[in-house]
C-alpha positions, 0 to 999 in steps of 0.5 A: 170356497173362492166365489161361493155366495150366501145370503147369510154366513154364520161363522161358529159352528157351536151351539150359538151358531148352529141354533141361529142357523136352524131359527133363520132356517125354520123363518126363511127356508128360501134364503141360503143360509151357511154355518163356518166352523172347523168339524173337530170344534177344537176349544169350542166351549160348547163341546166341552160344555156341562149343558146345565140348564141353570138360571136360578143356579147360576144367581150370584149376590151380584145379580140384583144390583144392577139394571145390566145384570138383571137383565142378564138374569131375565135372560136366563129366566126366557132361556129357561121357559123355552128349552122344553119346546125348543128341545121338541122341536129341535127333536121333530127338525133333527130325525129320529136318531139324533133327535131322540137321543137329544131328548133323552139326554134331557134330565130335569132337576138341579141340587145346588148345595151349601157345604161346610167348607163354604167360604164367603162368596159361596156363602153370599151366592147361596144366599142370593140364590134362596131370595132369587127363587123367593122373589120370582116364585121360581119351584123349589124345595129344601132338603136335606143332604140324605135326601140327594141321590148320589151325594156321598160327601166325606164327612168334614164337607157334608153340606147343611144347606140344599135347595132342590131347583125343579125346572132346571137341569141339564141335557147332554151337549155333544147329543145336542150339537149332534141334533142340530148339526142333523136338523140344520141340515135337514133343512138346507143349510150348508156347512163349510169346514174351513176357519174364517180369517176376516169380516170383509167389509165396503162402504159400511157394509159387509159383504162376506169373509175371507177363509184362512186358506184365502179363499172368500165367501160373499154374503148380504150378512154375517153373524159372528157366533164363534165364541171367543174369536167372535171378538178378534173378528169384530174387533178387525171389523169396527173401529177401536174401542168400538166394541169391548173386547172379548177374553178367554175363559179356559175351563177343564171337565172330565167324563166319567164312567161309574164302576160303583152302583148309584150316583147322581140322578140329577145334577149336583152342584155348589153355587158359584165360588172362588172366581168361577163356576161352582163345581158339579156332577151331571148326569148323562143318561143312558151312557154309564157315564156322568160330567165332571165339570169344571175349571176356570182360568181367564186370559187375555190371550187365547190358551192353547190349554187350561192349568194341570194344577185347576184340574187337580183341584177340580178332581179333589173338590168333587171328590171331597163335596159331592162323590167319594167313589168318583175317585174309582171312576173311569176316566173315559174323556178330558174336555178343555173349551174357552168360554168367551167373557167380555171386558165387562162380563155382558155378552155381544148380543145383536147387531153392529154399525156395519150394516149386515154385521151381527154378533152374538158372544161373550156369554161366558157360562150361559151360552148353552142355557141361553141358546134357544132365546139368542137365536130367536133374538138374532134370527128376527133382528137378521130378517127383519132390522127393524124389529125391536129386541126384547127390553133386557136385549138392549143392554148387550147392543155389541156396540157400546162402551164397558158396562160398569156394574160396581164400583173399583173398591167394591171390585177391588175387595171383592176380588180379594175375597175371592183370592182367599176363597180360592186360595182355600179351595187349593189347600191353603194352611196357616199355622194359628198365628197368622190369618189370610191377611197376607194373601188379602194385601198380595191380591188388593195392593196388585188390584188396585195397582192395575186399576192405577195403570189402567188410567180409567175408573172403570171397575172390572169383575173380579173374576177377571180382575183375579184370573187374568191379571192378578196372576199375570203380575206374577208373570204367569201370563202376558200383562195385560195392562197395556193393551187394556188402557188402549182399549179404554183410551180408544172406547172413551174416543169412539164412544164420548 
């Protein structure tokens, strides 16, 4: 690639990537735009991604606390008024095979459940979620568990509380990315198979990439769309602590082929639980076949895997609280991805110091709901840098210091209360008499001794205070301690 030029490179070619190419595309079909990605997109999120249209699904009792988190929820909200159009369009750019097929995957409607075994957070969430649709009017109905198709729970995990969301659901991804892969290419733009190594940068501009084979490709502008390494690249990019940096959410989901009449018609899920993503069974029409999603398991650095042990309790969780008879099911895929999770849990969405540098990560489990809005953001903000973003767009601006939505005793309690949540979803027993209280005081002593080393009163998540560093203290992973207090140590310098 030595000496080829563009006038914008792309560098992800996941869902984020791609549906930036095509919005520049579809704006400015005169500029040479190139997307730069590896073809088997190994441990790309979105290849292993649900595709869940979730926004009201996705509610947890965190959402309405804080100006940055409902901001996070407006944009979800946008995502979700846009995916009916942007799917059609993206049919009409993509062609009739793949575009047809990207439609069809499409299936509206979600069950969340509350279910008997429901712990706090769970519970909390679910609760979140019943006065979120209130609030915002958002269509909804409550059903009973009978009313589901395709819920055969066993007995002692029936739920008693389901809400119907109407506008949301799911399409499938692989026939998605398929469609934009046709589409992008359809309209000129150029892929390059190759990793990106650096962001070339001069005189506070940049002014293309360098490949890991060596090899460069000059560009008036790079937007940075490749997941997790999306942050390595920023980070080599800006200057220390100039952007927070970017963890790994290692997840876990299978494919399945039905040997057993019915199953789900539309999505099934839990609400957000136990530091993670409610568990959850989608519906991939015209396939035989149906999604069975997903684990979590956040790390500083990146895996070259997810846990054997999460895989193990996801396939117990669906069994016991959604389908029985997916225990006789065909395994017919094992899809691993890393989601990219900022230091905060807010995404990098927009434009850097760097002139011509933009970044769009750190959307964790809403980068494929969120696709459509994103792109449209970052396609208008690359052709025009004058434009200004939507409101709730400006919280995430990749250039700032770490949001703090909590405070570090609520975090620290809350990240306690799901340890024990999770540790129930793994089977814990107590005999009658001891309670959870020895698990409780493991998890808050290491919590606040983290917060201790890390010389900064700010509150991390709980679930990258339960996933990534409660776990390294019991030397499962790197200690992450270290090369956090640098960074807060250089964020507080860069940023006053």
């Amino acid at each position: 690639m030595s000496g080829s030029s563009a006038d914008v490179a792309v560098v992800g070619n996941g869902v984020l990537g791609l549906s930036v190419a095509l919005e520049v595309a579809r704006r400015a079909p005169e500029l040479r735009v190139v997307v730069i990605g590896p073809p088997g997109r190994e441990a790309a999120a979105g290849a292993a991604a649900g595709a869940m249209l979730n926004c009201f699904g996705e509610v947890t009792h965190r959402t309405g606390r804080h100006p940055a988190t409902r901001a996070k929820f407006a944009l979800a909200r946008d995502a979700l008024d846009a995916w009916p159009a942007w799917l059609d369009r993206l049919a009409d750019d993509a062609g009739p095979q793949e575009g047809e097929a990207a439609s069809r995957s499409h299936v509206p409607g979600t069950f969340v459940l509350l279910g008997a075994g429901s712990g706090t957070i769970a519970t909390a969430n679910f609760t979140a979620l019943r006065q979120a649709l209130l609030e915002h009017g958002e269509p909804h109905d409550l059903v009973g568990p009978d009313d589901v198709p395709g819920l055969v729970p066993a007995p002692r995990a029936r739920p008693f509380e389901v809400v119907h969301l109407r506008r949301e659901g799911c399409v499938d991804a692989r026939a998605v990315l398929a469609a934009l892969a046709a589409a992008v290419h359809r309209l000129g733009v150029r892929t390059v198979p190759g990793t990106v190594r650096e962001v070339l940068v001069s005189a506070g501009a940049v002014r293309g990439v360098r490949f890991a084979d060596g090899g460069a490709l000059t560009a008036g502008a790079v937007v940075l769309a490749a997941g997790s390494r999306s942050g390595e690249l920023a980070g080599a990019a800006l200057p220390p602590g100039a952007v927070p940096p970017v963890l790994h959410g290692a997840g876990s989901a299978l494919l399945t082929r039905r040997t057993r009449p019915g199953g789900a018609g539309q999505v099934i899920r839990t609400p957000n639980r136990a530091a993670g993503c409610g568990v959850h069974l989608v519906p991939l029409p015209g396939t035989g076949r149906q999604y069975v999603g997903a684990t979590n398991f956040i790390t500083c650095h990146r895996p070259d895997g997810p846990p054997v042990g999460s895989a193990e309790t996801l396939i117990h969780a669906v069994r016991e609280e959604i389908d029985q008879s997916v225990a006789a099911s065909r395994l017919t895929g094992w899809l691993w991805g890393t989601r990219p999770i900022t230091l905060d849990g807010l995404p990098l969405i927009g434009p850097c110091p760097v002139e011509g540098l933009l970044i769009a990560t750190g959307t964790y489990r809403d980068g494929f709901h969120c696709s459509p809005v994103i792109a449209r953001q970052l396609a208008a903000r690359l052709l025009d840098p004058a434009a200004v973003p939507d409101e709730h767009l400006a919280w995430f601006a990749p250039h700032r210091a770490p949001i703090q939505t909590t405070t570090v005793e609520h975090s620290v309690e809350e990240t306690v209360a799901h340890a024990v949540e999770s540790a129930r979803e793994h089977g814990l027993a107590l005999p009658f008499f001891l309670d959870e209280e020895p698990v409780a005081a493991y998890v808050r002593h290491h919590a606040r001794r983290l917060h201790e080393r890390l010389g900064h009163s700010l509150a991390l998540p709980p679930e990258i205070m339960w996933l990534a560093f409660i776990l390294a203290a019991r030397g499962d992973g790197p200690d992450p301690a270290g090369p956090l207090a640098d960074y807060l140590r250089a964020a507080r310098a860069h940023h006053g």
